[in-house]
C-alpha positions in Angstrom: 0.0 0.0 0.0 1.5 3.0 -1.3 1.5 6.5 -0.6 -0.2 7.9 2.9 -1.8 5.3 5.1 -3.8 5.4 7.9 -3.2 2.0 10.0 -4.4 0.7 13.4 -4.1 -2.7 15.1 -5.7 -5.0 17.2 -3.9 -7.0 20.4 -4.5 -9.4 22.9 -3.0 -7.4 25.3 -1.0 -3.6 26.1 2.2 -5.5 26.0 4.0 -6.9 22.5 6.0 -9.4 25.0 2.9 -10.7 26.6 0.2 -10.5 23.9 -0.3 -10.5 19.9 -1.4 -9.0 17.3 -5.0 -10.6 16.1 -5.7 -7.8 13.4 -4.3 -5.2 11.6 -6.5 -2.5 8.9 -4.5 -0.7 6.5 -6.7 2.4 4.7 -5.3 4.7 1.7 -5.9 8.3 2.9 -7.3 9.0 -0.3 -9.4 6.6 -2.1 -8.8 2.7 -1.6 -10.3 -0.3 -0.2 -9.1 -1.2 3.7 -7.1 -3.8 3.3 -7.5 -6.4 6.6 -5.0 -8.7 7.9 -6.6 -11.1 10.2 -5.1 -13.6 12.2 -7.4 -16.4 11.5 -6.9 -16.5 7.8 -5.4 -19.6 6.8 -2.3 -17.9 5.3 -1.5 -16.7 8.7 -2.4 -19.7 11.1 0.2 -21.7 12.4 0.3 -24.9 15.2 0.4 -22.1 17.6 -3.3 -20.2 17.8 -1.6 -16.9 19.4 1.9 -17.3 16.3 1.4 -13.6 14.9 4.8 -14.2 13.0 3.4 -14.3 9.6 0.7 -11.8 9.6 3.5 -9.3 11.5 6.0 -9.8 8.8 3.2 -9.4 6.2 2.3 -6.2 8.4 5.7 -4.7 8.2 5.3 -5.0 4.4 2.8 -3.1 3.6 3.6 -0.3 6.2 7.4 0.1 4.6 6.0 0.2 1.2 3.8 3.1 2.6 5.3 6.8 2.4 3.3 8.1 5.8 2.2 6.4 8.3 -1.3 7.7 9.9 -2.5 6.0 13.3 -3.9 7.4 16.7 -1.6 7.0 19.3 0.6 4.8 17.9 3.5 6.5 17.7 3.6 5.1 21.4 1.2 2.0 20.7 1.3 0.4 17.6 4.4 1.0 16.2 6.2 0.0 19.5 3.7 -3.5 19.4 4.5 -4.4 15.9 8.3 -3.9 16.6 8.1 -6.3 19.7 6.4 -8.4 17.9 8.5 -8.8 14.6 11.5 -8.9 17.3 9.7 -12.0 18.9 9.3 -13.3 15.2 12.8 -13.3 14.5 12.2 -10.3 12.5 13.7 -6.5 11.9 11.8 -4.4 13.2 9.8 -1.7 10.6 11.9 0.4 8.7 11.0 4.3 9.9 8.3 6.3 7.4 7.1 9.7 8.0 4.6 9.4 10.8 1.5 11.3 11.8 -0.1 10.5 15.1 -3.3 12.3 14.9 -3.5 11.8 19.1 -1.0 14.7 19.2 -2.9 17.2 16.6 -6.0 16.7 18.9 -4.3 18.4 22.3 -3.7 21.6 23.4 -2.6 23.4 21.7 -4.7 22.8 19.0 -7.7 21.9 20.6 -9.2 21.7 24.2 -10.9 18.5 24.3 -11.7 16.6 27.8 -9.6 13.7 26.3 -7.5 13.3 23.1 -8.9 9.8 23.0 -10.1 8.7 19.3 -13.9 8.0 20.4 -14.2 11.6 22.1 -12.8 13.5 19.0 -15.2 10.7 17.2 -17.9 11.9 18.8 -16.8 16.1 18.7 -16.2 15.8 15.0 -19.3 14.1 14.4 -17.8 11.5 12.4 -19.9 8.9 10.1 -17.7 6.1 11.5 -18.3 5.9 15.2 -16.0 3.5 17.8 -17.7 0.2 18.5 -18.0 -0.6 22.5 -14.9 -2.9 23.7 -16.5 -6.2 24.7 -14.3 -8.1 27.1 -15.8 -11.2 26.4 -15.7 -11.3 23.0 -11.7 -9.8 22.9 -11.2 -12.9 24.8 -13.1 -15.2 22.2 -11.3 -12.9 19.6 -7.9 -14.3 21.1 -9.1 -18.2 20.6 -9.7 -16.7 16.9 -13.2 -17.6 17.2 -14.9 -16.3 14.0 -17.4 -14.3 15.3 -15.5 -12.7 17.8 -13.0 -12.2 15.2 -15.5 -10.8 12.5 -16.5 -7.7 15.6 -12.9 -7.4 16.4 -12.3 -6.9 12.6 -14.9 -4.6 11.9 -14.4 -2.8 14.9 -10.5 -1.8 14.1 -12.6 -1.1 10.3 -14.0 1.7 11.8 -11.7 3.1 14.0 -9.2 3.0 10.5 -12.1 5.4 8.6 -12.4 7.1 10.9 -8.5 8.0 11.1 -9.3 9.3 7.2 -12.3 11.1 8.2 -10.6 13.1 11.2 -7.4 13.5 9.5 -9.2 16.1 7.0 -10.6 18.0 10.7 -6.9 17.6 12.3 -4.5 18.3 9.4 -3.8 22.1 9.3 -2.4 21.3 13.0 0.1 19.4 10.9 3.4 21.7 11.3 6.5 19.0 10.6 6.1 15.3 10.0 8.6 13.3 11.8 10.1 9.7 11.0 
């Protein structure tokens, strides 16, 4: 996936050394199908129901062939997750792009928000794609890769990726430098 790219990721825990990665969406900023990496597709299963080594690796793919990377908080979260992970996988870890973490254009002092977290500015901007509720017991389904839990999982990290492209067009004129 070329050009900017808005990415987010979902884990089994807060932690790259204690949990993995179960689904990752990767949206064009402008124009483009998301493109879903899931952990229970078959090209990605392994002996191991928690092995994230394949979908990781394909993971750091696409985001190096990306010129900007786009995410919410992850800067601090994702990127650090993914690196653990391809680590654990006997990988490199992803070579540096330009990176925008919209978290940071959503503060003072751009704006005065009670929290910088994604579903608050979700629900301020009014954006069509709203954040689906966390269920704990279907996360923990999610992380057997049951299908169902997977399929809300999924969809849920769907719409927080559109929604990254929707607020990005609110957020980016508090763009001053982007940083590697």
């Amino acid at each position: 996936m070329k050009g900017f790219v808005c990415f987010d990721i979902e884990t089994t825990d807060l932690k790259g050394n204690f949990g993995n990665i179960i689904a990752a969406v990767l949206v064009p900023l402008y124009g483009g199908k998301p493109k879903v990496l899931r952990l229970d597709d078959p090209m990605y299963r392994q002996p191991a129901v928690y092995d994230d080594g394949l979908l990781v690796a394909d993971l750091a793919k696409e985001l190096e062939e990306a010129t900007c990377w786009i995410g919410w908080n992850s800067k601090l979260f994702d990127i650090a997750f993914i690196n653990t992970r391809l680590i654990h996988a006997g990988e490199p870890p992803v070579e540096k792009r330009m990176h925008i973490d919209l978290m940071y254009m959503a503060r003072r002092p751009n704006i005065a928000l009670h929290s910088s977290r994604l579903e608050s500015v979700m629900d301020f901007l009014d954006l069509k794609n709203k954040k689906s509720k966390v269920d704990p017991a279907i996360w923990v389904r999610a992380k057997e890769l049951e299908v169902d839990a997977m399929n809300y999982v999924v969809s849920h990290c769907v719409a927080d990726t559109k929604a990254l492209v929707e607020a990005f067009e609110y957020l980016k004129s508090f763009i001053g430098t982007i940083h590697r």
